[in-house]
C-alpha positions in Angstrom: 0.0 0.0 0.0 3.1 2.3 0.9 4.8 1.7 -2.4 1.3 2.5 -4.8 0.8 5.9 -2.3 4.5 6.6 -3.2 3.9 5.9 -7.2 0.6 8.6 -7.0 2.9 11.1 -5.2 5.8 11.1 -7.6 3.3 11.3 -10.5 1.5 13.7 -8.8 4.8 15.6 -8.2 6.2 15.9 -11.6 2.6 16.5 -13.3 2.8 19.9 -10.9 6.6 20.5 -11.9 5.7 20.1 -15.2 3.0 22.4 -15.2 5.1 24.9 -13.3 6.9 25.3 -16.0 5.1 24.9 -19.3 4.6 28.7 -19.5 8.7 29.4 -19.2 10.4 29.1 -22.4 13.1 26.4 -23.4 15.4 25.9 -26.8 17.5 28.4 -28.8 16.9 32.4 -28.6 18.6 35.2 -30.0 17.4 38.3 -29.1 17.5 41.8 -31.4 17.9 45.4 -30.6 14.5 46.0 -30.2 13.9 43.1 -27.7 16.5 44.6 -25.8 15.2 47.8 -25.2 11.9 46.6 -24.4 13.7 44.3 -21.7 15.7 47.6 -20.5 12.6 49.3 -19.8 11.2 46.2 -18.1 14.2 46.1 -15.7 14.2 49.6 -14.8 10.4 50.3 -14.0 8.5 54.0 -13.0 9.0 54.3 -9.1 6.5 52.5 -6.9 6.5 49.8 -9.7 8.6 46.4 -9.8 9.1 44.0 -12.7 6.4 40.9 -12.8 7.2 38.9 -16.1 9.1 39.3 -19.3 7.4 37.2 -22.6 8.9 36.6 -25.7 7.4 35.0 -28.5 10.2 33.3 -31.0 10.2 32.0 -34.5 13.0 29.9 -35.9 14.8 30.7 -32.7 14.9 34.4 -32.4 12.7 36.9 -31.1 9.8 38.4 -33.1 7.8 40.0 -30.2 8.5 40.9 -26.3 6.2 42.3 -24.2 5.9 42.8 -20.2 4.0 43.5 -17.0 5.1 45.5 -14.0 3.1 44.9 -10.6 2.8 47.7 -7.5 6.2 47.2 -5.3 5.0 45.5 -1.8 1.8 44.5 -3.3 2.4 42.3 -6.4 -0.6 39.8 -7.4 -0.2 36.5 -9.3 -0.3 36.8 -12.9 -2.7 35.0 -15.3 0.2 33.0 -17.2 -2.4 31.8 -19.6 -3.8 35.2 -20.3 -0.7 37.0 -20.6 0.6 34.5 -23.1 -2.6 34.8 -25.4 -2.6 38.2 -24.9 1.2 38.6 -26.2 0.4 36.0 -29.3 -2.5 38.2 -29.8 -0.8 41.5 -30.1 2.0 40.2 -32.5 -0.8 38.7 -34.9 -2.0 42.5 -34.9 1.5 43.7 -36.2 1.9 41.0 -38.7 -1.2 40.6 -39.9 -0.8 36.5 -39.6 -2.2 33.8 -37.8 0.9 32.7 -35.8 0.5 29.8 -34.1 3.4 29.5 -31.5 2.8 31.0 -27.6 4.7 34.0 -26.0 6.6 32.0 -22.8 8.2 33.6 -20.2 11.7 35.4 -20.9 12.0 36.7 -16.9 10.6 36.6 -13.7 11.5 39.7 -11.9 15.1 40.6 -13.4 16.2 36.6 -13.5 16.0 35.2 -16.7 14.7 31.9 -17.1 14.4 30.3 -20.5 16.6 27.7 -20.7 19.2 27.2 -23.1 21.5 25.0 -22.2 23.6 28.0 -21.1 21.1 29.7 -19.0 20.2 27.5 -15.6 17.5 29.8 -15.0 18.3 30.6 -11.2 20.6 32.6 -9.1 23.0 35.5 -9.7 24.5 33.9 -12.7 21.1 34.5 -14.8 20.1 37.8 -12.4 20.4 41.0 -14.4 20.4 44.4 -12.1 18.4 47.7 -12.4 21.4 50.3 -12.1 23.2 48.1 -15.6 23.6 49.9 -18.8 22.5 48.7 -21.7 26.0 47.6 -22.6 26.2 45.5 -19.6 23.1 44.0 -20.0 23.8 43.0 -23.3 27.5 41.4 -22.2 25.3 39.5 -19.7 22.8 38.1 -22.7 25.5 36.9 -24.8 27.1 35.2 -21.8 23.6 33.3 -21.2 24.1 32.4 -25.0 20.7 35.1 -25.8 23.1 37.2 -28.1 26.1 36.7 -30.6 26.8 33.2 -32.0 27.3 31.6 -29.0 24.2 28.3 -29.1 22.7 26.3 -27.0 22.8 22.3 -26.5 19.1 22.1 -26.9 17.3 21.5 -30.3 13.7 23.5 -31.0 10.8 22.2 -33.0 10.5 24.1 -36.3 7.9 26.5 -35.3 4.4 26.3 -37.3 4.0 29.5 -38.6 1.5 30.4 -41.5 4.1 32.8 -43.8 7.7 33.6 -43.0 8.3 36.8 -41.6 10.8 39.2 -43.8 13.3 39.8 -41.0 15.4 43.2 -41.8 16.4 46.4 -39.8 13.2 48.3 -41.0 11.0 46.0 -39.3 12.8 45.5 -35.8 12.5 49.4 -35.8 8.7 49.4 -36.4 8.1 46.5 -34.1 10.1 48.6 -31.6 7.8 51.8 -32.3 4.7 49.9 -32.5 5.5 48.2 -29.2 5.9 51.7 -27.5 2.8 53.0 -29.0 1.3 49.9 -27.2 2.3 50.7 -23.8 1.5 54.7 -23.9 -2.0 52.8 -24.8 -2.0 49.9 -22.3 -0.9 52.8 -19.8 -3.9 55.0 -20.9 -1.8 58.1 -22.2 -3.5 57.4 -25.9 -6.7 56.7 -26.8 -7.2 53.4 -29.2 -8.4 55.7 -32.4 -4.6 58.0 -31.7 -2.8 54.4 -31.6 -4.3 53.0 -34.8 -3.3 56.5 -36.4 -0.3 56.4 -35.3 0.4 53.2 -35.9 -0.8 53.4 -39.6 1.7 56.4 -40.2 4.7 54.0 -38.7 3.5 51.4 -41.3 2.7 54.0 -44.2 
């Protein structure tokens, strides 16, 4: 009887660690400019605030789309994973115009980054990134966690299902970059929806 109530546990066990961690993302990532300037303002939030969660949604291993959520400092709620990952996927269909069938997973918890990468252990101050860093020091940081430069991982991805490629070239990291500020002053309540879809129109015009 012991040894079946030990069997349910374990399973029990690693069907919660599993779950734990389905939302955190795993496999290769390179970041781009962009991305990283999103993350820099994630890291360094408006006083009173503190950073929740980083996403990133990836395509052939590198970053199309980041996005993030701060929380009140003392007073930080649980997030809806779920939600926030539809809600990312969601916003990059927007900007592409596509169906895109792969999920935003987590990039960061607070300012520790924990996709694995076979690099990155996820944990402690090896993967911790600090508010007072520049952005050149955050950067050296990435590329030692194997997120920048041509330094890989040991873990293969799945070829991502996607419904057209994306054109990848400077001109649409910028946009991405403005659209995704445009977003936040919107998010934020600083713009109304009918000045974001103008503005965004002009970026794309």
């Amino acid at each position: 009887m012991k040894n079946v109530l030990g069997i349910i546990f374990f399973i029990l066990f690693c069907n919660l660690a599993s779950a734990a961690d389905k939302y955190e993302g795993a496999g290769e990532l390179k970041l781009g400019d962009p991305d990283i300037n999103v993350f820099m303002d994630y890291i360094k939030p408006p006083a009173g605030q503190v950073p929740m969660i980083f996403l990133v949604l990836s395509e052939n291993g590198k970053a199309i789309w980041s996005t993030y959520w701060y929380c009140p400092e003392g007073n930080c709620q649980t997030l809806n994973k779920n939600r926030a990952s539809i809600m990312c996927t969601q916003d990059a269909e927007k900007f592409y115009e596509r169906t895109i069938t792969e999920e935003c997973k987590i990039f960061a918890r607070r300012r520790t980054i924990v996709w694995k990468n076979g690099i990155n252990t996820g944990k402690g101050k090896v993967s911790r990134v600090k508010s007072r860093w520049k952005k050149n020091e955050v950067m050296a940081k990435l590329e030692e966690l194997g997120f920048l430069g041509n330094s890989t991982s040991s873990i293969d991805t799945t070829k991502p299902k996607i419904t057209e490629k994306k054109k990848e070239n400077k001109k649409s990291d910028d946009i991405a970059s403005q659209i995704n500020s445009l977003k936040k002053l919107l998010d934020d309540g600083v713009i109304s929806k009918e000045e974001f879809k103008k503005a965004k129109k002009k970026i794309l015009n």
